[in-house]
C-alpha positions in Angstrom: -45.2 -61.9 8.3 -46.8 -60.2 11.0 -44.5 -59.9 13.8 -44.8 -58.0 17.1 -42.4 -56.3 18.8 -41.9 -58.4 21.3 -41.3 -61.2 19.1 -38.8 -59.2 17.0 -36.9 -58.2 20.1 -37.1 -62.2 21.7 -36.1 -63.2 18.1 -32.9 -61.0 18.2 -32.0 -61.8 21.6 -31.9 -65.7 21.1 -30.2 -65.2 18.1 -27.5 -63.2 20.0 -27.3 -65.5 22.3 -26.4 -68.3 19.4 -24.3 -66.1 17.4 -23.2 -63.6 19.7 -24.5 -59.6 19.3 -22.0 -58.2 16.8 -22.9 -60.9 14.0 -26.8 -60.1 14.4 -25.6 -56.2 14.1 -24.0 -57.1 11.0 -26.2 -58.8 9.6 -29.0 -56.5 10.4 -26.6 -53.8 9.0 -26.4 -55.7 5.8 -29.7 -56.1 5.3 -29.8 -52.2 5.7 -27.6 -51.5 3.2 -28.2 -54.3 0.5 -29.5 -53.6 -3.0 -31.0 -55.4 -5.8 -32.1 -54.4 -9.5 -35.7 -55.0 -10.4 -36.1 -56.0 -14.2 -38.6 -53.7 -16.4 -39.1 -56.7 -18.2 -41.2 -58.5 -15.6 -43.4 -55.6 -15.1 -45.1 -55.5 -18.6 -47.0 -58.4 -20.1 -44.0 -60.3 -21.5 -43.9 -63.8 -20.7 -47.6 -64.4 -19.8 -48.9 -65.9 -22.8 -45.8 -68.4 -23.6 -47.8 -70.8 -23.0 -51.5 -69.4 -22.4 -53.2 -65.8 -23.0 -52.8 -65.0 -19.2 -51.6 -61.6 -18.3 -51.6 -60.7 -14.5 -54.5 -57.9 -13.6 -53.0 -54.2 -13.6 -49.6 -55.6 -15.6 -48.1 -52.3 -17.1 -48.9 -51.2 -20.7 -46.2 -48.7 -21.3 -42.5 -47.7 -19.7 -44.3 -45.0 -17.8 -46.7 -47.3 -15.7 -43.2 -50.1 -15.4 -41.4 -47.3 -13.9 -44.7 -46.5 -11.4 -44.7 -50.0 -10.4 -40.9 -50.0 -9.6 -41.0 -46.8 -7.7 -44.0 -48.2 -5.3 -42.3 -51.6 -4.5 -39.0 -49.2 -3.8 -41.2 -47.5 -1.2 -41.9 -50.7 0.4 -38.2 -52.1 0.3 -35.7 -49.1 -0.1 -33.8 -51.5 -1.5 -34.9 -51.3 -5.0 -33.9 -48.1 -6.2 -32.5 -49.0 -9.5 -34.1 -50.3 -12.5 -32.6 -52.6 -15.4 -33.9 -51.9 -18.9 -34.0 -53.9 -22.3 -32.9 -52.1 -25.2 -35.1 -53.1 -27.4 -38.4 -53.2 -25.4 -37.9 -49.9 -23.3 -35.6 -48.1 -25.7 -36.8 -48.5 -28.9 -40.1 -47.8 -30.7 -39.9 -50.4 -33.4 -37.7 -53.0 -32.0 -35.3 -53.2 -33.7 -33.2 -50.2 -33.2 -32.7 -48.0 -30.1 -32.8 -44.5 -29.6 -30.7 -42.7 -27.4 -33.3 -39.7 -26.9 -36.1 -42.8 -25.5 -33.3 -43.5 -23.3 -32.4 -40.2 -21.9 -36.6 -39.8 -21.4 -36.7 -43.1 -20.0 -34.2 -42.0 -17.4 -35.7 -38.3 -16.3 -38.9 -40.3 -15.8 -37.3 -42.6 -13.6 -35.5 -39.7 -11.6 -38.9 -37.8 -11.5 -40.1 -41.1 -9.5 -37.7 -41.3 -6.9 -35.3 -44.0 -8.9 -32.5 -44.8 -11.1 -32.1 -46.7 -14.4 -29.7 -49.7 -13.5 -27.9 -52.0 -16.1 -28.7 -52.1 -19.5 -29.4 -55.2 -21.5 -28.9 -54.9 -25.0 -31.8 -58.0 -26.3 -30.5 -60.0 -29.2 -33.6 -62.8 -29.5 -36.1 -60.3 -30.9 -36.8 -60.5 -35.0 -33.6 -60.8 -37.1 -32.0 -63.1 -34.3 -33.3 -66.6 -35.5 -30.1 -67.3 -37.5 -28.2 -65.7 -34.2 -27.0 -62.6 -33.3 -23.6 -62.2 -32.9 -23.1 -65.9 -34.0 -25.2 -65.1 -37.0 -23.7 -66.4 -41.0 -25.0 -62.9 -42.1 -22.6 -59.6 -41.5 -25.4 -56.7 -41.6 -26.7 -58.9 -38.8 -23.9 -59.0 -36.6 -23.1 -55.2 -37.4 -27.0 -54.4 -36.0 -26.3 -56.2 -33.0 -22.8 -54.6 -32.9 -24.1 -51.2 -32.8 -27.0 -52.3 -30.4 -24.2 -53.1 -27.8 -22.1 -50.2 -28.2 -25.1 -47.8 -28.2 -26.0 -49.7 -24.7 -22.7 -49.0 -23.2 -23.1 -45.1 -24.1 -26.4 -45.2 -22.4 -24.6 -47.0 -19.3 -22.3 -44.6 -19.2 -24.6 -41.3 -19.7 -27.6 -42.2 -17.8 -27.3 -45.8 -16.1 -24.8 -47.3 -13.4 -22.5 -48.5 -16.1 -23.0 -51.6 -16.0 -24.2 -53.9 -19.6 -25.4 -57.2 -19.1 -25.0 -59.3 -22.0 -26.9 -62.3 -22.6 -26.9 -64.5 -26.2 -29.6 -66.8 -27.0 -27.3 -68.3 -29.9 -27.0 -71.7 -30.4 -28.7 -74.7 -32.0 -31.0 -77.5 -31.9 -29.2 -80.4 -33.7 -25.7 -82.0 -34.3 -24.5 -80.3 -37.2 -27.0 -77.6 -38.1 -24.3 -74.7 -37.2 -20.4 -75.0 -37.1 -19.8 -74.6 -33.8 -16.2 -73.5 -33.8 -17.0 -71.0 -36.3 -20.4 -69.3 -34.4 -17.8 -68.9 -31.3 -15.7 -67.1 -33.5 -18.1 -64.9 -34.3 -19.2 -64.1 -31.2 -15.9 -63.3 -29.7 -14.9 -61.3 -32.7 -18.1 -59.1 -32.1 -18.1 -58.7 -28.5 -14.2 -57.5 -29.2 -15.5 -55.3 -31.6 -18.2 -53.9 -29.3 -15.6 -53.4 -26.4 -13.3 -51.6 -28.4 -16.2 -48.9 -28.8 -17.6 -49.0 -25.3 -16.2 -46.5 -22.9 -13.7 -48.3 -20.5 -15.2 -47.3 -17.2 -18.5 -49.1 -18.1 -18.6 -52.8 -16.9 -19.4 -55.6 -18.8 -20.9 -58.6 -17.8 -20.9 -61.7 -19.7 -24.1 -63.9 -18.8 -24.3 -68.0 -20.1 -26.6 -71.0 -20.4 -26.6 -74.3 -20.5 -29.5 -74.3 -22.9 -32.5 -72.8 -24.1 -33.7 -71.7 -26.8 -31.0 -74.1 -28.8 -31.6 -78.1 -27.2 -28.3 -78.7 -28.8 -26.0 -76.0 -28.0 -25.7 -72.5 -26.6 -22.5 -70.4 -27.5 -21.9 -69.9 -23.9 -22.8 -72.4 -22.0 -21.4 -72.2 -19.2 -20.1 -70.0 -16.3 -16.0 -71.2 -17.5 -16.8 -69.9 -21.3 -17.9 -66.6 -19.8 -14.6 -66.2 -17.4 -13.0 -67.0 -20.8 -14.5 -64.1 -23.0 -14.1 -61.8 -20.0 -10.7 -62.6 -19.6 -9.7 -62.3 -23.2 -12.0 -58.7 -23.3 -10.1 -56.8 -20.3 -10.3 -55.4 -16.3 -13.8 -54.0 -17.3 -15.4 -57.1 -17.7 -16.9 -59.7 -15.9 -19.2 -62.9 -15.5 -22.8 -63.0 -14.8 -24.0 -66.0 -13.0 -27.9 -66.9 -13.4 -29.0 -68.8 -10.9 -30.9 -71.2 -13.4 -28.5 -71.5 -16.1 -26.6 -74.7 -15.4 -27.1 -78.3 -15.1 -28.7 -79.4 -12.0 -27.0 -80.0 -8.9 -24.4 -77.7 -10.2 -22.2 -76.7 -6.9 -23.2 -72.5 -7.7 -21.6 -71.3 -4.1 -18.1 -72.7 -5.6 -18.4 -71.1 -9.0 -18.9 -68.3 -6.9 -15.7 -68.7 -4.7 -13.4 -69.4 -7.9 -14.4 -66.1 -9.5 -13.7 -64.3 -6.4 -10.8 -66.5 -5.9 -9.7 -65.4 -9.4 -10.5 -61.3 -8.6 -13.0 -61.5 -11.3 -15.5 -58.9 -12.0 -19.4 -60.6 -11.4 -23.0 -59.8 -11.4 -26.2 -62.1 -10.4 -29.6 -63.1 -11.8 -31.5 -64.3 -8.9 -34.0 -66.3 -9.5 -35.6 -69.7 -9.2 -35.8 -72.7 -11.2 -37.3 -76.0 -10.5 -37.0 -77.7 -14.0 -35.5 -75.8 -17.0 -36.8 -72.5 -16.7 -35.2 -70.0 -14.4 -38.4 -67.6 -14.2 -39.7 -68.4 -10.9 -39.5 -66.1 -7.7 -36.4 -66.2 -5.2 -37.0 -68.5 -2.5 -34.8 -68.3 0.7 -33.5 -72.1 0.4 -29.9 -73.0 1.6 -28.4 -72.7 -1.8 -29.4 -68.8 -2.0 -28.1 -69.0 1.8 -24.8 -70.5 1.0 -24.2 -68.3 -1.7 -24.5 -65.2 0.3 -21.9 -66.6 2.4 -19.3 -66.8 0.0 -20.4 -63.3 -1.4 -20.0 -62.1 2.2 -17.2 -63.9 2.9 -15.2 -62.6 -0.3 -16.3 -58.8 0.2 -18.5 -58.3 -2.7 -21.8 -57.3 -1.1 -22.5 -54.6 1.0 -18.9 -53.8 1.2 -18.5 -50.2 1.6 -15.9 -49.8 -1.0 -18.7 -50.0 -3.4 -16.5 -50.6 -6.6 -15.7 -54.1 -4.8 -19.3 -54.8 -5.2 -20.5 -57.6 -7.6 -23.6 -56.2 -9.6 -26.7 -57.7 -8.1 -30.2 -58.1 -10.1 -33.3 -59.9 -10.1 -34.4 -62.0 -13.0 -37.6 -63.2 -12.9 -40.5 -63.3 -15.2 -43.4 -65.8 -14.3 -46.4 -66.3 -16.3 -48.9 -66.8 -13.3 -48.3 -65.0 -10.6 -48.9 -61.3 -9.8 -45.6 -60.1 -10.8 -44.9 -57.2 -8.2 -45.9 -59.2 -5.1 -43.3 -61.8 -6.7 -40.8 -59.2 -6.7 -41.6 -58.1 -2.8 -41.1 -61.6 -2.3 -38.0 -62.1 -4.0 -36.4 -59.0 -1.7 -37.4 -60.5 1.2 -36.0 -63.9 0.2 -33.0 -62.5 -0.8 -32.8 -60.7 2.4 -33.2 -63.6 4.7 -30.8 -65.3 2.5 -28.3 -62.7 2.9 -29.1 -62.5 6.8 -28.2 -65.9 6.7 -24.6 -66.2 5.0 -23.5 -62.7 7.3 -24.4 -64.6 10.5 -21.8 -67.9 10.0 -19.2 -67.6 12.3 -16.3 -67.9 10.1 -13.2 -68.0 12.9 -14.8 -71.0 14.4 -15.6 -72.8 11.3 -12.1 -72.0 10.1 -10.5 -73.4 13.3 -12.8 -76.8 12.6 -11.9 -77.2 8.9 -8.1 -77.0 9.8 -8.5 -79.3 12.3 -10.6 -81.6 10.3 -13.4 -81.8 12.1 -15.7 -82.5 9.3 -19.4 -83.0 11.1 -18.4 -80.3 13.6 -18.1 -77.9 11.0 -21.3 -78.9 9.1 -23.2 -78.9 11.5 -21.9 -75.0 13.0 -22.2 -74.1 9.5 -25.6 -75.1 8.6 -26.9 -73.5 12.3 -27.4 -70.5 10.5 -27.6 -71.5 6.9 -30.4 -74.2 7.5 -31.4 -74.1 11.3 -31.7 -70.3 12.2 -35.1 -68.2 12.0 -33.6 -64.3 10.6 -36.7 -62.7 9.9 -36.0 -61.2 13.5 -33.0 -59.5 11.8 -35.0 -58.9 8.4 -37.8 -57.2 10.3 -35.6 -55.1 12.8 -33.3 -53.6 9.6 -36.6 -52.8 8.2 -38.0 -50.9 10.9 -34.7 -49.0 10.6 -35.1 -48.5 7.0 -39.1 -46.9 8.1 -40.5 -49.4 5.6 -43.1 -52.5 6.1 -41.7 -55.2 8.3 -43.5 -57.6 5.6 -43.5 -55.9 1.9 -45.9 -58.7 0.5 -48.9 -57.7 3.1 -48.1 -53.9 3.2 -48.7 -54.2 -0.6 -51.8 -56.2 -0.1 -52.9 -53.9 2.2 -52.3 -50.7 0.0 -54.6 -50.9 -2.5 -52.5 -50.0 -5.1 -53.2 -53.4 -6.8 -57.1 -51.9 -7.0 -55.7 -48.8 -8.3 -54.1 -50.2 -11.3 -56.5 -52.8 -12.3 -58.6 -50.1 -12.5 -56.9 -47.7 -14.7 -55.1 -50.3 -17.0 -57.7 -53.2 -17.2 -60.1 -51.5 -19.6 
């Protein structure tokens, strides 16, 4: 978006005029101060051949090059300084166990570039999982994964943010193949296990899906099973929405206000589906927007008590797209989106739902959510930041997408 200044500064004042200057400080504040994980995984060349042999040009062929890629689209955003790992792709030379010592190297090459190592993901679909993982009939299998989870919280804990994210693609395809009572079972018993182990400052966040890879059933398939198992587990654990892990037309913005409601621990996966993948970009539609209302409006971004803070990550992975422009995008959607939700002017709206004035308030609320142009606000919080006013055409414009093509496409 190539904006003047004078359009910036017009943009700004109209939307004061609508929403009145404090908001649009607010909101330009909290698009200062907002920050979002970038996953490792979508840096590499997972994912691109699912369906095809397509990797994008330059894609990174090692955790050294990820961890370059991350720290350049931090320089354009300042809002990406943390990076979430896999266990078993960035911490493990064999995958199927991690090492602690890849870990601790993983992280001084991250601090040597200007960034952090974010949440870890312990990966359960990877060989040995096709029975399960912690659902799995077979012991020495659940054990692996066990230890796998409880080596991830010690890495958390010594050289993350402590934070896991836990994600299970357990299930099955047919009626009958798997007892289903019994693979819950098994799951709670072993995430029990692994939280007795994991130090008790470290959070835990308990991810679900309503399908995928199992057609049939997933173990947790839904955002109610998680609040279940993080219930049962204790203070230090929480749920992890996906943004394409439910049924369509699932209301997401009140899943979001019950957890909150409940004082529940969460995290996100932004992300965009449009059929029944979740790997697309984030796009700034009025879903994302009225989610970052209720995440604004129950204190759990940008808050400055930052322990109130919800854990926020991108999840992403496409098979055709250049993968770090699709990451600059997805800041910038995320920060219009947030933009968005901080500018609803929540005493009026209040003062319409009491009174029942049902168009009134749809109407004030969507001004923002649906009707207002932000990228005034986006833009002027960037300028503050000193980065790009638009990430997408600064990287364009860099020639770092030249660079690595030419050292890695050989």
């Amino acid at each position: 978006m190539a904006l003047s200044e004078k359009w910036i500064e017009n943009g700004l004042q109209m939307l004061s005029e609508e929403f009145g200057e404090k908001k649009v400080r607010q909101a330009i504040d909290a698009v200062k101060t907002f920050q979002v994980e970038i996953p490792g995984w979508a840096l590499g060349t997972f994912g691109g051949g699912r369906f095809g042999g397509y990797i994008y040009p330059g894609a990174a062929r090692n955790i050294e090059e990820k961890l370059d890629d991350a720290a350049f689209i931090n320089k354009l955003t300042g809002s990406t300084k943390r990076f979430a790992t896999h266990m078993l792709w960035d911490f493990s030379i064999d995958g199927m166990v991690a090492d602690y010592k890849i870990a601790e190297k993983v992280a001084k090459e991250a601090k040597q570039r200007g960034i952090e190592l974010g949440a870890v993901n312990p990966t359960y679909f990877l060989t040995g999982s096709h029975m399960g993982s912690f659902t799995s009939p077979d012991r020495k299998t659940r054990r692996r994964y066990i230890e796998q989870t409880i080596l991830a919280g010690k890495i958390a804990k010594d050289l993350c943010n402590s934070v896991v994210t836990l994600w299970f693609p357990d299930g099955s395809m047919y009626p009958g193949q798997i007892d289903l009572k019994r693979a819950y079972e098994n799951l709670k018993s072993c995430l029990f296990e692994s939280y007795s182990e994991i130090p008790k400052d470290v959070l835990i966040l308990i991810e679900y899906k309503v399908f995928e890879p199992g057609t049939y059933s997933t173990t947790i398939p839904d955002w109610g099973t998680s609040f279940a198992l993080a219930k049962s587990l204790g203070e230090n654990a929480g749920v992890l929405v996906d943004l394409g892990h439910h049924h369509h037309g699932t209301n997401i913005e009140q899943i979001v206000a019950m957890i909150i409601a409940e004082d529940m621990k969460g995290g996100f996966h932004f992300n965009t589906r449009y059929a029944a993948d979740d790997d697309h970009s984030v796009e700034p539609n009025p879903e994302m927007a009225r989610i970052f209302y209720e995440l604004v409006k129950g204190n759990v971004v940008v808050n400055k008590d930052k322990k109130k803070n919800w854990a926020y990550m991108i999840d992403q992975c496409g098979g055709r797209e250049n993968r770090i422009m699709a990451l600059l995008h997805s800041v910038d959607s995320l920060q219009v989106s947030l933009a968005k939700g901080v500018l609803v002017q929540t005493e009026k709206l209040s003062a319409y739902q009491d009174e029942d004035e049902i168009i009134i308030a749809n109407r004030l609320f969507n001004n923002p959510i649906i009707n207002a142009d932000v990228r005034p606000i986006v833009a002027k919080a960037r300028i503050e930041k000193n980065v790009p006013v638009d990430p997408v055409e600064a990287y364009i414009k860099s020639g770092y997408q030249k660079k690595i093509e030419a050292e890695r496409c050989n």
